[in-house]
C-alpha positions in Angstrom: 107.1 121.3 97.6 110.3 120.9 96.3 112.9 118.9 94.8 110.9 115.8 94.2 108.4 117.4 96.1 105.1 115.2 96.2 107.1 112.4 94.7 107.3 109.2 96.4 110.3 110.6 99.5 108.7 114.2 99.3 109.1 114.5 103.2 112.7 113.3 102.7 113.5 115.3 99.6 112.0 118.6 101.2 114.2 118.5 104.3 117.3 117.7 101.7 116.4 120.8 99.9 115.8 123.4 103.3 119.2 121.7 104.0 120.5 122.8 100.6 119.2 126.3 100.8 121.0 126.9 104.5 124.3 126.0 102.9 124.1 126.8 99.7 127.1 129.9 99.1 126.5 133.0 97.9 127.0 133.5 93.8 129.6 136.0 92.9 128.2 139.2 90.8 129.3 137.7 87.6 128.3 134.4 88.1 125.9 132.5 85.8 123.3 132.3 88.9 123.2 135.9 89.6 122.8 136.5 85.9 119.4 134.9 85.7 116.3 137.2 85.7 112.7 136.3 87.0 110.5 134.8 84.6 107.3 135.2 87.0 105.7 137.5 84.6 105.8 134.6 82.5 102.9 132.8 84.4 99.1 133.2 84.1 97.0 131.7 86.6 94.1 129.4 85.7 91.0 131.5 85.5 87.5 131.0 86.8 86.0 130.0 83.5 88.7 127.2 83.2 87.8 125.8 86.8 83.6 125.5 86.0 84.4 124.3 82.8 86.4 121.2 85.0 83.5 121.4 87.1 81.0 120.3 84.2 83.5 117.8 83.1 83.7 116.4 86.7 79.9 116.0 86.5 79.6 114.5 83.7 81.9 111.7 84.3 79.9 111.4 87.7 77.1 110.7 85.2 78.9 108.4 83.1 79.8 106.3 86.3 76.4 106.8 88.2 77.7 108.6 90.9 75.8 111.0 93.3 78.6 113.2 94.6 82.2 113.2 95.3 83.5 114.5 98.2 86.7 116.1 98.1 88.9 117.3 101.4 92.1 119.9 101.3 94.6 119.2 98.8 95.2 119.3 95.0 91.6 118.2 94.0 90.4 121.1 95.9 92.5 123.2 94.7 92.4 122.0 90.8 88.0 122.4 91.0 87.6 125.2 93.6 91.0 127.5 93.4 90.7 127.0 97.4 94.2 126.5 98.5 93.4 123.9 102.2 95.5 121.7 103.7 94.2 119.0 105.8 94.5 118.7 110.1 92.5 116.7 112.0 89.7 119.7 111.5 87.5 118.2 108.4 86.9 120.9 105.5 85.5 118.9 102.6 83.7 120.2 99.2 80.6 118.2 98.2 79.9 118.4 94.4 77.2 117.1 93.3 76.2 115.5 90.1 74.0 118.5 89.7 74.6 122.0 90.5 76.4 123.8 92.7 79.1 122.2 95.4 78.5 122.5 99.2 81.0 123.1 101.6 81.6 121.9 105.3 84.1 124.1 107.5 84.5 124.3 111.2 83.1 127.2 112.7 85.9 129.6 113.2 87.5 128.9 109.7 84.5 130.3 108.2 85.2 133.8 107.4 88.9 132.5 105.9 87.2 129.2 103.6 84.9 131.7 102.7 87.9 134.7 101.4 89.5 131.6 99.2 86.0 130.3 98.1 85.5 134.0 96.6 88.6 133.8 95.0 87.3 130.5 92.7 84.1 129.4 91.1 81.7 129.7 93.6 82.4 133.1 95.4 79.2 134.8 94.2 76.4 132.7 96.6 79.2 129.4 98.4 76.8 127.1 100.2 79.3 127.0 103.4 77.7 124.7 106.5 80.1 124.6 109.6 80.1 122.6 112.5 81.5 123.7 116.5 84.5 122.0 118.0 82.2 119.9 120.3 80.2 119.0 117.3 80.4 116.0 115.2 81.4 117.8 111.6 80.3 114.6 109.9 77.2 114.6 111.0 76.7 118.3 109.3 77.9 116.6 106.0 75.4 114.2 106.3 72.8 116.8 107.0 73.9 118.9 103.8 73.5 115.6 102.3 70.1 114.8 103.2 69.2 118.1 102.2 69.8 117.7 98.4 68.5 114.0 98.4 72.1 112.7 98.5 72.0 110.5 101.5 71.1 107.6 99.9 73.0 108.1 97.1 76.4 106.6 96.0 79.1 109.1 97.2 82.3 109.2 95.5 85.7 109.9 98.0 88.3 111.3 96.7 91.7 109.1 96.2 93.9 111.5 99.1 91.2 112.3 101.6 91.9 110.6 104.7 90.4 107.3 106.1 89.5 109.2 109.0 87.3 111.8 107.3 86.1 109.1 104.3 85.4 106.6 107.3 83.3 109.6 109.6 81.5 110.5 106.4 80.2 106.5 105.9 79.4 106.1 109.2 77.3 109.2 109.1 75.2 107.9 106.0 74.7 104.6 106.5 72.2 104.5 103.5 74.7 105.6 100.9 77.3 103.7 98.5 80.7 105.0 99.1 83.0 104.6 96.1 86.0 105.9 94.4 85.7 108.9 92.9 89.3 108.6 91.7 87.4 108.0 87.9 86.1 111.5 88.1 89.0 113.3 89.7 91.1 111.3 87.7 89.5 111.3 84.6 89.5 115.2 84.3 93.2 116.0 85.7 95.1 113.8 83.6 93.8 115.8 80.6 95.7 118.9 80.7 93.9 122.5 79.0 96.3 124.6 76.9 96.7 126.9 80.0 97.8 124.0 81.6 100.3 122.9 79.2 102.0 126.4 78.9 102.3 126.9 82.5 103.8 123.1 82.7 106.3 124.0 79.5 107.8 127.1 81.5 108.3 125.2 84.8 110.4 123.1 83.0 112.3 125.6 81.0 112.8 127.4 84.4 114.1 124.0 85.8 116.6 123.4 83.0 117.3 126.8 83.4 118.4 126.6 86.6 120.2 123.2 86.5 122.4 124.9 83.6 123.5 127.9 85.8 124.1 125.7 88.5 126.3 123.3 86.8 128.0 126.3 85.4 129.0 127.4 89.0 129.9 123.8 90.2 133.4 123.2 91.6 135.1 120.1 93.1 134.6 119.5 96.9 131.8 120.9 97.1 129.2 119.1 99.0 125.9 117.6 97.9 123.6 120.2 100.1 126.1 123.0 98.6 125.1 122.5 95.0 121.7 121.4 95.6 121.6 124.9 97.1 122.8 126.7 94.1 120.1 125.0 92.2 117.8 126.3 95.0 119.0 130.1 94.7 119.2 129.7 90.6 115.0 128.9 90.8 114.6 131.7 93.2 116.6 134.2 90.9 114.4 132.8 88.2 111.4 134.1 90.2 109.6 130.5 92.0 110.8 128.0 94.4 112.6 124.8 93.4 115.2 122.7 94.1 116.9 119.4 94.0 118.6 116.5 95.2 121.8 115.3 94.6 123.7 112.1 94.5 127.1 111.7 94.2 129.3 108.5 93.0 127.9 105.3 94.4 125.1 106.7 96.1 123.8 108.2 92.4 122.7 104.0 92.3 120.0 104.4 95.0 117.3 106.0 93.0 115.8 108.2 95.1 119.4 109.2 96.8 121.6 108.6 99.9 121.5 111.3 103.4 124.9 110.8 104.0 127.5 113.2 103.4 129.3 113.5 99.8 131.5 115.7 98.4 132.0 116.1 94.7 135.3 114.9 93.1 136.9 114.7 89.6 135.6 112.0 87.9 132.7 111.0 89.9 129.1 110.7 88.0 126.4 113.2 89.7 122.8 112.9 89.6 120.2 115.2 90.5 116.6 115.3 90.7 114.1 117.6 91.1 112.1 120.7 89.5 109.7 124.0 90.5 106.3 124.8 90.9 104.8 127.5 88.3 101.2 128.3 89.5 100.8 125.0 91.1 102.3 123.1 88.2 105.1 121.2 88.4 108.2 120.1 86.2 110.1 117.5 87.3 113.6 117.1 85.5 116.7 114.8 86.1 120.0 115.4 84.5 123.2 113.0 85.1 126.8 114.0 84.5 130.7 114.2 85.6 132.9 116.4 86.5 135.7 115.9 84.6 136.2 113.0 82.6 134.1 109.5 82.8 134.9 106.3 82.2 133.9 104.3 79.0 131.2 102.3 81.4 129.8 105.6 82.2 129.2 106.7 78.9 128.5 103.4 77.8 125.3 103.4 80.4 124.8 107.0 79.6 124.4 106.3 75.8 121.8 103.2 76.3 119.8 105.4 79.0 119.6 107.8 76.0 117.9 105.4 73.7 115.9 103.3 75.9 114.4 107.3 77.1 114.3 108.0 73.5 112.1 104.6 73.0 109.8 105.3 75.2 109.1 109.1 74.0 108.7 107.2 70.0 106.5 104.6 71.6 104.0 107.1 73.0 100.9 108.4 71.4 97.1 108.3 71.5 95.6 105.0 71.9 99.0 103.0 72.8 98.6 101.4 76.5 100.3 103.0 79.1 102.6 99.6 80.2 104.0 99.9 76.6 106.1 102.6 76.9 107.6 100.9 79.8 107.8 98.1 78.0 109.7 100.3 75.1 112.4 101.9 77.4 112.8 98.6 79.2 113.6 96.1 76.3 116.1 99.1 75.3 118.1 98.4 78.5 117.3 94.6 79.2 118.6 94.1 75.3 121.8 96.0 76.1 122.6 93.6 79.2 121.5 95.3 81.8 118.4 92.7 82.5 116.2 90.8 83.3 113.4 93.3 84.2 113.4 95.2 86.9 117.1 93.9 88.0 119.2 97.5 86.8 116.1 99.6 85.6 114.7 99.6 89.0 111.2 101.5 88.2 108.9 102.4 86.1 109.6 104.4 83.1 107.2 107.5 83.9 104.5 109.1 86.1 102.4 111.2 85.4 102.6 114.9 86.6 100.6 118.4 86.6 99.7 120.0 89.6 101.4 116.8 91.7 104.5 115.7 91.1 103.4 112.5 90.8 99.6 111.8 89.3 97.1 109.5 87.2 98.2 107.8 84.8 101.3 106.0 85.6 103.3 104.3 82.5 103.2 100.8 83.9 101.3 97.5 83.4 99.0 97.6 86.9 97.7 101.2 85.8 94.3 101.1 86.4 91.8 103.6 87.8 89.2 100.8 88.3 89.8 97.6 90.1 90.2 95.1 87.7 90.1 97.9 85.0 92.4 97.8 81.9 95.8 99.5 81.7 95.2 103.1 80.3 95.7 104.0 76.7 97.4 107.3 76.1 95.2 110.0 75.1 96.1 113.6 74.1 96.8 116.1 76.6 98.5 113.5 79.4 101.8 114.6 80.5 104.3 112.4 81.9 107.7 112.1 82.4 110.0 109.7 80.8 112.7 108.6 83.2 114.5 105.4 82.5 117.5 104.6 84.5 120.3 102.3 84.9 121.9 101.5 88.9 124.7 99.5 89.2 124.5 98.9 92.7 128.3 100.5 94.0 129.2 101.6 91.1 127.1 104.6 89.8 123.6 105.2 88.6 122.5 107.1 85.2 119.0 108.6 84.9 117.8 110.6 82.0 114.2 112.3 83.0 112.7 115.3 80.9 108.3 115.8 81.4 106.5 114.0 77.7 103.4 116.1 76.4 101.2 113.6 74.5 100.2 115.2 71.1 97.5 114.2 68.3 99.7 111.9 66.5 102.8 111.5 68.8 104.6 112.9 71.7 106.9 116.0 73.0 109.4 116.5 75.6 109.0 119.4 77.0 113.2 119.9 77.4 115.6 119.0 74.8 117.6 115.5 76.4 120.4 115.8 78.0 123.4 115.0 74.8 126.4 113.5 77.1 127.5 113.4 80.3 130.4 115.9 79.7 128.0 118.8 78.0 124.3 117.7 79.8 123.1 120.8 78.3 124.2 121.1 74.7 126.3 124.3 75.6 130.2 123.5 74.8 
């Protein structure tokens, strides 16, 4: 996962960075990239008493919201509760947790010995409940069995927000007698709440992003291409021990948010954006960082300077109990006051996401975030991370956008990154 990774053109951005990578040229001995040393030592894995202790959360918000079970399938759920590491096919794997005790599994036969060396590796390793199911076997009846077998089947089952409708559809049909539901309150409700271990694995990602953005701009020389220094970004991450990447807009195209395929070469003058981050045990940074190579124009720093504020807005406006569509609202009347208005027109997004072990992930700093249909924006709460990424895109002209990851504190907020001072010295360095 990589560049923006699981962010909304993650299939795009991950084919821009394998791009990068093939192309990207070889750093000289005494350049700033092969200078770097890994920083892997630097990260320590979530441990088993931190996953039962989300486990217990998990059911007690099932409580709280009178559900059964939640069934969760391959992916970050999964991952986050059971330290099992799946992703999805058309073969169903699910975990079943229910409100009380310990989680079942369902696996197809002849993934059973491998589910059960990654089930070890978590929570649940000493005695797993594994049930499998043969390939001319219909795997949801199984889950309906293991079901019926704890008194679930006439419960209300919780499905998990990225399971697919195929497997969330089989598993209704199967129990005919149960209430499906979101479980999105409960998977939710405990992720977006980040542990201390959390937060110091998401602080070094970042650092190791910045770091690598730094030696990368260090290295950058005019007519270059955009895959040949979204590949030194690429080898900078490796060098600094995980894998990470970005994309990179050029000129005009640095208007288009989320980018431009087509060919660009870097030139004196011209405004570059890039996007993008690393994965540090699972977690994620995501950082953007504009500047020029050369001189800009007086628009450009103009844009640059009110991108500044209106990030800097949003980062003051945050703290415990403030709803999540205000900080938008902060960072937006920033830019809409500055001319560059109404709405949506230039700042073409929301201000900020939030992010942990997705790129991308509950809550989202806009007016219709709500984990419950008809539910009330979210307030802020200690321990959310987000980013805060407002932007300006003058369709072609250029685009500026200022992005660094915001830790929610007691009484406040934090950017994990110092921002990025001007676009002739993005990091503080001349």
């Amino acid at each position: 996962m990589l560049t923006r990774r699981t962010l909304l053109n993650a299939s795009a951005a991950l084919a821009a960075t394998r791009l990068a990578s093939a192309q990207a040229p070889s750093a000289p001995a005494d350049s700033p990239i092969a200078a770097l040393k890994s920083r892997r030592a630097d990260a320590h894995p979530i441990t088993t008493e931190e996953r039962l202790a989300r486990v217990e959360r998990a059911q007690r918000l099932m409580q709280e919201n009178k559900l059964n079970a939640i069934a969760v399938a391959g992916g970050t759920s999964l991952l986050y509760f059971s330290g099992v590491n799946w992703g999805n096919s058309e073969r169903l794997f699910v975990m079943v947790l229910p409100v009380r005790g310990e989680p079942f599994f369902v696996a197809p036969a002849f993934e059973k010995d491998r589910s059960l060396e990654q089930i070890a590796q978590g929570p649940f390793g000493k005695s797993p409940h594994v049930f499998t199911w043969e390939e001319n076997e219909n795997p949801y009846q199984v889950v309906a069995f293991a079901l019926k077998e704890r008194g679930l089947a006439t419960g209300r089952i919780g499905i998990e927000e990225r399971v697919q409708y195929v497997f969330a559809d089989g598993i209704a049909r199967a129990i005919p007698a149960a209430t499906i539901a979101s479980a999105t309150v409960v998977t939710s409700g405990c992720r977006m709440l980040k542990s201390p271990a959390e937060i110091a694995l998401m602080r070094l990602a970042n650092s190791v992003t910045l770091q690598a953005y730094e030696a990368a701009w260090k290295s950058i020389r005019e007519g270059m291409t955009q895959h040949e220094f979204g590949g030194l970004v690429s080898s900078a991450h490796q060098k600094l021990g995980f894998q990470g990447g970005a994309s990179v807009q050029v000129g005009e195209n640095s208007a288009l948010p989320h980018g431009s395929v087509k060919p660009q070469i870097i030139r004196e003058g011209t405004i570059l954006l890039i996007d993008g981050g690393c994965s540090v045990e699972h977690y994620e940074s995501d950082i953007s960082r504009t500047f020029v190579l050369g001189k800009p124009t007086d628009k450009m720093k103009q844009v640059f300077d009110i991108v500044h504020q209106a990030q800097s807005a949003a980062l003051a406006a945050a703290r415990p109990g403030v709803l999540c569509d205000a900080v938008d609202a902060a960072a937006r009347k920033v830019i809409v006051d500055a001319g560059y208005g109404p709405g949506f027109k230039y700042f073409t997004h929301r201000v900020g996401h939030g992010i942990g072990m997705d790129g991308h992930e509950w809550p989202y700093l806009i007016a219709t975030n709500t984990l419950q249909s008809g539910g009330k924006s979210i307030a802020l709460a200690a321990q959310m991370t987000f980013s805060d990424e407002p932007g300006i895109y003058i369709p072609g002209e250029f685009g500026v956008r200022l992005e660094d990851d915001m830790h929610i504190l007691d009484a406040g907020s934090e950017l994990f990154t110092p921002q990025s001072p001007s676009l002739e010295d993005p990091f503080g360095k001349t």
